[in-house]
C-alpha positions in Angstrom: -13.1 69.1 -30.5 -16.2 67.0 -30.9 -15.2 64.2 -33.0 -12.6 62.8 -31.0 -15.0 61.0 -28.6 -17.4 59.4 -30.7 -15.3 57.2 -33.4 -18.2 54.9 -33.9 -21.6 55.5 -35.3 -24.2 53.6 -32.5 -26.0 50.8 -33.1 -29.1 51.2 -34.3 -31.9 49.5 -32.1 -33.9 48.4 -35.1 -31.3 46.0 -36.9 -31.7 43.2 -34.6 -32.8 39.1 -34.9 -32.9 36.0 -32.8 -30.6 33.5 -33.9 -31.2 29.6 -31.9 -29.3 26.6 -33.2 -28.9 28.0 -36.8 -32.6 29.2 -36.8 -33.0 32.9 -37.8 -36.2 34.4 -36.1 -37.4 38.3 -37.4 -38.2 40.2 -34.2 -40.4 43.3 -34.0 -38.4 43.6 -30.1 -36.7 42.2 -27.6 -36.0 43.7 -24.3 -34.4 41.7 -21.1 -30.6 41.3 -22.1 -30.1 42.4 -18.5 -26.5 41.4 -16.8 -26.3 42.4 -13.3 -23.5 40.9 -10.7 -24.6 40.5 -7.3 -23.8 43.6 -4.3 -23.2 42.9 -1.2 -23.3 45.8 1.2 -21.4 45.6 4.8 -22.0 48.2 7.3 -19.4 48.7 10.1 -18.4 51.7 12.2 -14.6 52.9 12.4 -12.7 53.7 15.0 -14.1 57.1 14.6 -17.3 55.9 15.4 -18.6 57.0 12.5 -20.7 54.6 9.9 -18.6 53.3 6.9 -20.9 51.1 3.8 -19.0 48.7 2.2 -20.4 47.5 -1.2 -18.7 44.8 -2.9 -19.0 41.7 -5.7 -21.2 39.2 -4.5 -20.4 35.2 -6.1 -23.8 35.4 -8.3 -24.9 37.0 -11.5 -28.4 38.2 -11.5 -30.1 36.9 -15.0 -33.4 37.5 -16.1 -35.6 36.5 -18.7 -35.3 37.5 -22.5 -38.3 39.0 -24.0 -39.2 39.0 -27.8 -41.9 40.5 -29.9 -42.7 39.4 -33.3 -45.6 39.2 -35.6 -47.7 35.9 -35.0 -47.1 33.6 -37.7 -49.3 32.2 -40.0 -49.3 28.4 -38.9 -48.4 28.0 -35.7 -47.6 24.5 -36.3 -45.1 24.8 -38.8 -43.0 27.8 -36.6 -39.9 26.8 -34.9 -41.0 28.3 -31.4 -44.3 27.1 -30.8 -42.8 24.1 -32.8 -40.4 24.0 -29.3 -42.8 25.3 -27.0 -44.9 22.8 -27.7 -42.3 19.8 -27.1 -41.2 21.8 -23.8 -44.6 22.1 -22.5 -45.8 18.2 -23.4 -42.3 16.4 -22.5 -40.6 19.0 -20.0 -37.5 18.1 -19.2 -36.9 14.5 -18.5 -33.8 12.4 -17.5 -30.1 13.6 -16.7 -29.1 15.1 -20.2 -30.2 18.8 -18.8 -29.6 20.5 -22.5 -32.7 18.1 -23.4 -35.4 20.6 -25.0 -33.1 23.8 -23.5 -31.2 25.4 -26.7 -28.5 28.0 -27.0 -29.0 31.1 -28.7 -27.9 34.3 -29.6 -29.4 37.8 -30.3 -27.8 39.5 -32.9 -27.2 43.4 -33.7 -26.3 45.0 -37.0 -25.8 48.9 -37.8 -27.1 50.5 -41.4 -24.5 48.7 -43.2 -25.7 45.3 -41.7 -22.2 44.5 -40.4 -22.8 42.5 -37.3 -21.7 45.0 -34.6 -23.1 43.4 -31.3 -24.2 39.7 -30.0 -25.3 38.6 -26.9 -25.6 34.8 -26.2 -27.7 32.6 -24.0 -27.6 28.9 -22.8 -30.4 26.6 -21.6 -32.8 28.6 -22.4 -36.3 27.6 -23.1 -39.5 29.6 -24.2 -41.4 30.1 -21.3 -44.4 32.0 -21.9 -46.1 33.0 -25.5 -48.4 36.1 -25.0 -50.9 36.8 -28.1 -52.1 40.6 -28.8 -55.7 40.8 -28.5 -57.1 41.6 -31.7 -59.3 44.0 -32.2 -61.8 44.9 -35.3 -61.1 48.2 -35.3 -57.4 48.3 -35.8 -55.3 47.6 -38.6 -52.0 46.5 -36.6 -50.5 43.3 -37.4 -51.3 40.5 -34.6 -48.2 40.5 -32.4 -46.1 37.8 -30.3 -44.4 37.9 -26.9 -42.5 35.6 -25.8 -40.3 34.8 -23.0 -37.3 33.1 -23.0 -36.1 31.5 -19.7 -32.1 31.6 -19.8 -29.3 30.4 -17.5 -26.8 32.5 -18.7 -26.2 35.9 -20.7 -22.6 37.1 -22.3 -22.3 40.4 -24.4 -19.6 38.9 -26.6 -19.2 41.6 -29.1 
C-alpha cells in the first residue's frame, strides 16, 4: 500500500550548482530560494456579531535574498564573482539600461543519476555581500565563502 504515494525518489540536497550567464559555480550551500505571496488579513464581524478573519492574495511576492557557500578560491582576481562583485561595487549601476552589472541566473538540482530534476531562476540579481570564514590555526576545514545574492525575482520552473 506504500508504494503508491511516493513514485519518485527525492532530490537529494547535495547535487546542486549555480549556474549565471553560462558560468557554472561549485557550491558547498545555498539556502534562500524563498517564494512567498503576500496575505492580506480583513477582520469584519457578521450579522451574528461574531468575528470572521478574512485572509487573502495580496498584489506582491515577497523575495528574499539567495545565499551561497562555497570554498574561497584560490585567486580572487581571476573568479567570476568577485570578478562581478568587484565591477558592481566600483561602477554600481549607472544610466537607464537597469540589467547593467545585474545578471540572470539559475540554481540547478540533480538526483544520484545527475538528471537535472529541479531549477529555480533569478533575474537582476547582483552579489551583494561576500562573507569570508575566519581561519583558524587549529582547524583543518577548507576556508569557506558566503555570499549573498540580491534578486528581483525567483521562479521554481522544474
Amino acid at each position: 500500500m506504500g508504494n503508491e504515494l511516493i513514485a519518485t525518489d527525492p532530490i537529494v540536497a547535495q547535487n546542486f550548482f549555480l549556474d549565471i550567464d553560462g558560468e557554472k559555480i561549485i557550491l558547498m550551500g545555498v539556502s534562500g530560494l524563498d517564494i512567498e505571496l503576500d496575505v492580506v488579513t480583513t477582520k469584519s464581524v457578521g450579522a451574528d456579531g461574531k468575528s470572521q478573519t478574512i485572509k487573502t492574495r495580496g498584489n506582491t511576492e515577497k523575495i528574499g535574498d539567495i545565499t551561497i557557500t562555497r570554498m574561497a578560491p584560490m585567486d580572487s582576481t581571476n573568479d567570476p564573482i568577485w570578478k562581478w562583485f568587484d565591477v558592481v561595487r566600483e561602477a554600481g549601476f549607472k544610466g537607464t539600461d537597469r540589467a547593467g552589472n545585474r545578471k540572470t541566473g539559475s540554481i540547478i538540482f540533480y538526483d544520484t543519476a545527475f538528471t537535472e530534476v529541479g531549477r529555480f531562476n533569478f533575474t537582476n540579481g547582483w552579489p551583494s555581500k561576500i562573507s569570508t570564514d575566519a581561519p583558524s590555526a587549529d582547524s583543518n576545514d577548507p576556508v569557506k565563502e558566503t555570499i549573498t545574492l540580491t534578486v528581483e525575482t525567483l521562479t521554481r520552473v522544474k
